[in-house]
N, C-alpha and C positions, 0 to 999 in steps of 0.2 A: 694536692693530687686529686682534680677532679675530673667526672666526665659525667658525659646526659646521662638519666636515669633511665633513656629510653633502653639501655644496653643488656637491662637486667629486671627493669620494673614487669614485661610479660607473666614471668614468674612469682609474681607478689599475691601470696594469698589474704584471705582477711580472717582475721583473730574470730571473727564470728563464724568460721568455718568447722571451729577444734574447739569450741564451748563447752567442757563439760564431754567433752566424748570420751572422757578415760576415766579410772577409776582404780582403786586401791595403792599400789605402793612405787615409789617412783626414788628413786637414785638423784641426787644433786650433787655434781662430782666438781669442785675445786681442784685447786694447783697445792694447797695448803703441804707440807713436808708429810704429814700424819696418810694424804692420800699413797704417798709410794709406799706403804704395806698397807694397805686394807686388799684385800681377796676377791676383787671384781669379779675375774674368772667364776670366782663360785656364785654367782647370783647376778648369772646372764639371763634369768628369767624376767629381773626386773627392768624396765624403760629404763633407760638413763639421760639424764640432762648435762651434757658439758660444756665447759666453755674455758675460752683462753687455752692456756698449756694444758690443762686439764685430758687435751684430745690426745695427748701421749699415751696416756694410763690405758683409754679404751684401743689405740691403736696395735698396744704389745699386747691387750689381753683379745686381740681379735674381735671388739667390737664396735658394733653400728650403733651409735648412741639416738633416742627418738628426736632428740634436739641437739644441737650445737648454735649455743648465745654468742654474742661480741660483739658490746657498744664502746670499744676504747680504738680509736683511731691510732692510737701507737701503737697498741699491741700487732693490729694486722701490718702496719707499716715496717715494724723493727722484728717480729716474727713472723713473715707472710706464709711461711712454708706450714708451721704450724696452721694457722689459721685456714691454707687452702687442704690442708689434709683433713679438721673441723666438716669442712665444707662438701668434699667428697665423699668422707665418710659416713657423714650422719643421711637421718632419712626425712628431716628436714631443717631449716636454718633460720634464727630470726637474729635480724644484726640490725644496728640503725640503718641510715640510708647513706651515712657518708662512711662506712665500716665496706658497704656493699661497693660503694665508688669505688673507691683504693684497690678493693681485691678483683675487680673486674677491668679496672687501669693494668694492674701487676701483671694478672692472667685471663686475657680475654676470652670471653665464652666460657669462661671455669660456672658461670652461674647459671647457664643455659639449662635448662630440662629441672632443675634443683625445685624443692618445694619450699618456696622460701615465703618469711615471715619479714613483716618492719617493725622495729622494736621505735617506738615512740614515744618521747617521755610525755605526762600528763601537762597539761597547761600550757604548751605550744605552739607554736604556728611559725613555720620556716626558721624553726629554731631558738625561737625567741618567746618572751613567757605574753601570754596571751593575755592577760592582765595579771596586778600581785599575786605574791605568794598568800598574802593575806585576803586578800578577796576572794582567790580560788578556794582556801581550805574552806571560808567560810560556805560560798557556792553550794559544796560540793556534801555539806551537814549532814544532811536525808539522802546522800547516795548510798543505795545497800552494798556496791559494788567499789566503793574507793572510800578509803580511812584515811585522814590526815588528823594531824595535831592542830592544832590555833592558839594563836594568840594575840592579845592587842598589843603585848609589850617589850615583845620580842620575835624576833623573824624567823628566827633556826626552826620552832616548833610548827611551822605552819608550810616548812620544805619537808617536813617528816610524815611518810605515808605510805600504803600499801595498796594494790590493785589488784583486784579476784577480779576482773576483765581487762585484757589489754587488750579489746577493740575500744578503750577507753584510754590508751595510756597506762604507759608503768612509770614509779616513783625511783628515781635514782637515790642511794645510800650510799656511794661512793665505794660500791664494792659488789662482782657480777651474779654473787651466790644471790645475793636479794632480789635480784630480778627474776632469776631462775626459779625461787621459790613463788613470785608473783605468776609466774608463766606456771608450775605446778600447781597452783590452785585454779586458775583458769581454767585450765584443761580439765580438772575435776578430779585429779587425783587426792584419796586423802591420807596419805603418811608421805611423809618425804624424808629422809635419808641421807641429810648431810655428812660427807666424804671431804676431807681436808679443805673444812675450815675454821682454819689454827688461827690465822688473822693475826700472826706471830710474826712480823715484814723481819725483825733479826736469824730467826731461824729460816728463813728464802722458802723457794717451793720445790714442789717432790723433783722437778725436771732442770731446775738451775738454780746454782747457788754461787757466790762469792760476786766478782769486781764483775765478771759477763752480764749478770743478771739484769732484767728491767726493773728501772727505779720503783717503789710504791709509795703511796701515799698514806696507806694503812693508819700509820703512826700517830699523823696530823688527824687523821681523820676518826678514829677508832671511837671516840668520845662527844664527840662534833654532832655524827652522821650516822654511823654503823649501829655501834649499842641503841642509840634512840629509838633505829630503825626496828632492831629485831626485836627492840621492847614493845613498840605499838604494836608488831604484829601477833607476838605473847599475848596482851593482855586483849587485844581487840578481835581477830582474826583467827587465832589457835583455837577450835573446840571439840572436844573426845568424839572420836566419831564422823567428825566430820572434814578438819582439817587438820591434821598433829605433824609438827616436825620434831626430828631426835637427832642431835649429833654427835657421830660418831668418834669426833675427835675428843682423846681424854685431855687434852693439853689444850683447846682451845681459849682464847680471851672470853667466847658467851659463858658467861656464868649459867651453870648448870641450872638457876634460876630463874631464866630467862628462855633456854632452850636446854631440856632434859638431855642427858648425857646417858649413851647410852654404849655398849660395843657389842660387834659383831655377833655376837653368839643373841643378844637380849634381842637382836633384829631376826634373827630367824626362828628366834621363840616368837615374836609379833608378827610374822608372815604366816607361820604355822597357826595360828589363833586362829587370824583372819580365814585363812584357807579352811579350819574345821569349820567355822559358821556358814559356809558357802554351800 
C-alpha cells in the first residue's frame, strides 16, 4: 500500500530543527500491561513521548503527547485507527516514510498541517544498508553522536547502537521504546521515564490481550537485539546528570541492572529535586 511522498513530504521537518531544544524530564510511554495503572493524569506537566497502542493511555487521560513514534508498517495497517488518533493527537509525529504512506493511503490529508518528523534508520539509503554493518560500526568509531558495538567475528554486535542525533539516523532494537528513548536524548531532555516496558509478549499489552491481539516478536528477539540494545546504551550513553533513564515497570525483563527500577512515588521525589535546584 503505497503512494508519492509528494502527499505528505510538505510537512517533513528536519531533526536539526528540535536539537537539544528541550530539557529536564520526559515520559516514554509503551503499550507494556504495567502502563494501564501508572497515573499519567497526575504528571500532565511532563512531555510525553508515545507510540503504537500506547496513544490509548494518553487519549482517556486527555492528553496531547509532545511525540507520537511508529515505524512498524503493520501496526498502522491492522490498527489504523489507533495510529491516526497518535497522529491527531500529538503535537508532532515522527514515523518512517512508509508508516506515513499507509496512513495518508487509509486517510487522505490526515497528514496535512501535522508537524511531522522521518524516522530513519542509520546506514541507509532507500532502504537498504548503505554499505556493512561491519564497516559502518567501524565508520562511525569517533562519532560523539552514534555508539555501536564491533566486531570482526560476529555480525549481531556491530547492528547494536544508539543515536543522540536522528538528523543522523536511529538504531532499530526491534522494539519502539528504543527509539523513543534515542529521539529523548536528541531533543536534549535528561531523565526519561519508562511507562510499560514489561517486554513481557505472554502478559500482552495494557489495550489488548488474548487471540485479537497483534503478534510480537519480543520473545525471539529479547536476547538477540533488545537486552544488547539497552545495555550499550547503560554502559555508553547513560550519564548522572546528563542523560538517566528509570523504569517504571517493577515486572519488567531489563534487569534493574541495566535500567534502574524505579516507582512512581521515587519519580516525583526526582522531579521535586530537580525543580529545587532550578
Amino acid at each position: 500500500m503505497m503512494v508519492s511522498s509528494s502527499a505528505w513530504e510538505e510537512g517533513i521537518h528536519d531533526f536539526a530543527e528540535n536539537f537539544h531544544s528541550q530539557s529536564g524530564g520526559v515520559i516514554v510511554l509503551a503499550s507494556g500491561p504495567s502502563a494501564g495503572d501508572f497515573p499519567l493524569e497526575e504528571f500532565t506537566e511532563l512531555p510525553g513521548l508515545a507510540m503504537n497502542g500506547s496513544i490509548v493511555k494518553c487519549s482517556s487521560a486527555g492528553i496531547s503527547p509532545y511525540f507520537y513514534l511508529c515505524d512498524d508498517d503493520s501496526f498502522v495497517e491492522e490498527r489504523a485507527l489507533l495510529a491516526k488518533d497518535g497522529v491527531e493527537r500529538a503535537q508532532n509525529v515522527a514515523m518512517t516514510a512508509s508508516c506515513f504512506q499507509i496512513l495518508e493511503t487509509l486517510y487522505p490529508g490526515i497528514l496535512s498541517g501535522k508537524n511531522l518528523y522521518l524516522l530513519k534508520r542509520v546506514n541507509r539509503v532507500n532502504g537498504k544498508p548503505a554499505m556493512s554493518d561491519r564497516r559502518f560500526a567501524w565508520s562511525i568509531r569517533r562519532d560523539p553522536d552514534l555508539f555501536s558495538g564491533f566486531s570482526l567475528l560476529s555480525k549481531k554486535p556491530n547492528r547494536i547502537g544508539f543515536s543522540r542525533n536522528l538528523s543522523k539516523g536511529y538504531f532499530g532494537s526491534r522494539t519502539i521504546p528504543f527509539a523513543a528513548l534515542q529521539l529523548a536524548c536528541h531533543l536534549g531532555f535528561n531523565k526519561a521515564f519508562l511507562v510499560g516496558v514489561d517486554l513481557t509478549p505472554a502478559a500482552g499489552r495494557f489495550y489488548e490481550q488474548g487471540a485479537n491481539a497483534l503478534p510480537t516478536t519480543i520473545a525471539e528477539d529479547f536476547h538477540k537485539y533488545i537486552l544488547p540494545s539497552f545495555t550499550l546504551m547503560s554502559n555508553r550513553v547513560i550519564r548522572k546528570g546528563e542523560f538517566e533513564v528509570f523504569n517504571l515497570s517493577e515486572n519488567s525483563r531489563l534487569p534493574a541492572s541495566v535500567i534502574t527500577k524505579i516507582t512512581a512515588d521515587d519519580m516525583v521525589k526526582l522531579l521535586s529535586r530537580d525543580t529545587a535546584r532550578v
